[in-house]
C-alpha positions as CSV (number, residue, x, y, z in Angstrom):
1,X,80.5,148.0,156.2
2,X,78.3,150.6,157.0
3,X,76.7,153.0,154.4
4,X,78.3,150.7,152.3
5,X,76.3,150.7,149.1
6,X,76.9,147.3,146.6
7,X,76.8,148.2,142.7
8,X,75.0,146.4,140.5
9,X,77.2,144.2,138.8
10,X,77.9,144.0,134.9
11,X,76.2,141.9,133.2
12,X,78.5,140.6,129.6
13,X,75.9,139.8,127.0
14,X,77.7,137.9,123.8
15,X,75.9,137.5,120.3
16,X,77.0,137.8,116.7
17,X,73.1,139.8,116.6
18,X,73.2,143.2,116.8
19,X,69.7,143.2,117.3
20,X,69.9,140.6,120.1
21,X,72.6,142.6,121.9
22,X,70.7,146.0,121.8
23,X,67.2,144.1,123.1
24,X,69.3,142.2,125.7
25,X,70.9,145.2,127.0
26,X,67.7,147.3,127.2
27,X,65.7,144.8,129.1
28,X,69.1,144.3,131.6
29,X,69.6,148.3,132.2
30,X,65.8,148.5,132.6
31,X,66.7,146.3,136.3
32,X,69.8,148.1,137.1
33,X,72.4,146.1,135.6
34,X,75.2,147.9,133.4
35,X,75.3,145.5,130.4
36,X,78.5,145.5,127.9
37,X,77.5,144.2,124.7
38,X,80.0,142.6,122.3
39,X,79.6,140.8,118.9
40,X,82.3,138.6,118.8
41,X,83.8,136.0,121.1
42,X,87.0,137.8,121.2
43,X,85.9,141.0,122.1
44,X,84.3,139.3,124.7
45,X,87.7,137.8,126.1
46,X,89.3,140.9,125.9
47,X,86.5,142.7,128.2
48,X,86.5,139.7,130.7
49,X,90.4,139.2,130.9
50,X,90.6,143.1,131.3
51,X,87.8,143.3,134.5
52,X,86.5,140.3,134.9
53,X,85.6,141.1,138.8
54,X,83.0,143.8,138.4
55,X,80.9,141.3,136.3
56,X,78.3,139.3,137.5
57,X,77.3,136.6,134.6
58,X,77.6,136.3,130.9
59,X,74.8,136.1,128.9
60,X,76.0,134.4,125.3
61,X,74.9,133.1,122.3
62,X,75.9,129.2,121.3
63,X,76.7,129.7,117.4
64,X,79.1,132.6,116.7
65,X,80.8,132.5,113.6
66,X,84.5,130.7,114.0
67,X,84.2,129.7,117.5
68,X,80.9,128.3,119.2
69,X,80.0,129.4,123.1
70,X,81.1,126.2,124.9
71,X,84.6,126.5,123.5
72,X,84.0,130.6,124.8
73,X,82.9,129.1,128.4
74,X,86.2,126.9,128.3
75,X,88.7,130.4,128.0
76,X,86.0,132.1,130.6
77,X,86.4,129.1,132.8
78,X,90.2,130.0,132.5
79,X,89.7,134.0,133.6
80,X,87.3,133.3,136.1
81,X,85.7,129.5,137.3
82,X,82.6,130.8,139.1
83,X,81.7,133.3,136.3
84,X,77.9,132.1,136.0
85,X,77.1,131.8,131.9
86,X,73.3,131.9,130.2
87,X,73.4,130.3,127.1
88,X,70.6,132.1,124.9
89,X,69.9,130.4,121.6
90,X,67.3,129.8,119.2
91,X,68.4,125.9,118.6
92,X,65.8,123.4,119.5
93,X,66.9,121.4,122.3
94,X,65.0,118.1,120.5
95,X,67.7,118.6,117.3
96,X,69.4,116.3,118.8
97,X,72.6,118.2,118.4
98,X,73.2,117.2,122.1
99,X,74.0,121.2,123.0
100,X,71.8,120.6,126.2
101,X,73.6,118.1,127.1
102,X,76.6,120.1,126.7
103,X,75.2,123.0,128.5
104,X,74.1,121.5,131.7
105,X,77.2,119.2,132.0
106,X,78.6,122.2,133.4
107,X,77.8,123.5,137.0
108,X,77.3,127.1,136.3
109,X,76.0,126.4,132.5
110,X,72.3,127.6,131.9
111,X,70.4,127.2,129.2
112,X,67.2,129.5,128.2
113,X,65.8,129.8,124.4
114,X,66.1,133.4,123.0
115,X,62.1,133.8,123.2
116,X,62.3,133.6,127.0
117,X,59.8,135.8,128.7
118,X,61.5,138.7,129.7
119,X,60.9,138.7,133.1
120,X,62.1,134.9,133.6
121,X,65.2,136.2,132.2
122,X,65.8,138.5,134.6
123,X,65.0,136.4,137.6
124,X,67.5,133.4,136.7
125,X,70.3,136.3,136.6
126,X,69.2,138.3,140.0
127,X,68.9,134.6,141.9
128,X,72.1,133.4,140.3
129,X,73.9,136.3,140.8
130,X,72.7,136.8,144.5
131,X,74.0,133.0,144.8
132,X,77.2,133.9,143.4
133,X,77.5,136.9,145.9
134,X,76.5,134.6,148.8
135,X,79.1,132.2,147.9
136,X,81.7,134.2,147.6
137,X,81.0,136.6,150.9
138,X,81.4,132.8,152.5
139,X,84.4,132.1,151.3
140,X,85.7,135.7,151.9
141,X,84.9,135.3,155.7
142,X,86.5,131.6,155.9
143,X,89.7,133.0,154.4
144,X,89.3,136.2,157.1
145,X,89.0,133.2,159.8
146,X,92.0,131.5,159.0
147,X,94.2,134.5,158.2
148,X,93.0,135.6,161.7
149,X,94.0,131.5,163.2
150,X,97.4,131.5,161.6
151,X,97.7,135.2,163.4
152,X,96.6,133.9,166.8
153,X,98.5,130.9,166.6
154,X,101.9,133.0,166.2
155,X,101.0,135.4,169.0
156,X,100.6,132.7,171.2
157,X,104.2,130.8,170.0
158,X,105.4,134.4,170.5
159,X,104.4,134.0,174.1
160,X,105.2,130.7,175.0
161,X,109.1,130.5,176.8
């Protein structure tokens, strides 16, 4: 599309914090993205069931008062299977409480610590993002490509005697 310009894409960023939500937002505006910051798991449904399209990854923390984030990425994974989610949390992955395990059993599952350098943050969002974009411009063209088969194929029956 020409002139076409794309939009930075929301980013969800999900922690019972509020001091983690503000931070987390700031450093995500600072590269463009339009971050939506909620404090509890449901609000967090609610946003994503309402427009979950226009966002681009969820940022979320793992322990959240009644409900923890993996049984959060289970509903997400119901709204929206390709939504990429960051798991920021101070747990020590050598606790053995096996949340690592439980983070990276997942496809689209990513694990960073809440002291991450800022700007390794922001580059495991922009790649996954721009992966997730790739991926589904792909699948966008393979479904143009059949609509446009199953089109030719009944022009040409339409022709036949």
């Amino acid at each position: 599309m020409a002139g076409h310009v794309e939009t930075m894409p929301k980013i969800l960023v999900v922690d019972d914090e509020k001091l983690i939500r503000l931070t987390m937002s700031a450093r995500l505006k600072r590269v463009g993205y339009e971050p939506v910051a909620v404090g509890t798991v449901e609000e967090a449904v609610a946003v994503l069931k309402k427009d979950h399209k226009h966002f681009g990854a969820v940022i979320s923390d793992i322990v959240m008062g009644e409900m923890d984030g993996f049984v959060f990425r289970d509903i997400v994974r119901g709204i929206d299977r390709s939504m990429p989610i960051f798991f920021l949390t101070a747990l020590d992955p050598e606790e053995g409480s096996g949340f690592l395990k439980k983070i990276v059993s997942e496809p689209l599952s990513y694990y960073l610590p809440k002291s991450v350098d800022t700007d390794v943050l922001l580059q495991r969002v922009q790649r996954t993002i721009a992966s997730r974009r790739i991926e589904q411009f792909i699948e966008r063209q393979i479904e143009e490509q059949k609509q446009s088969m199953v089109l030719a194929a009944q022009i040409q029956s339409s022709m036949l005697p």
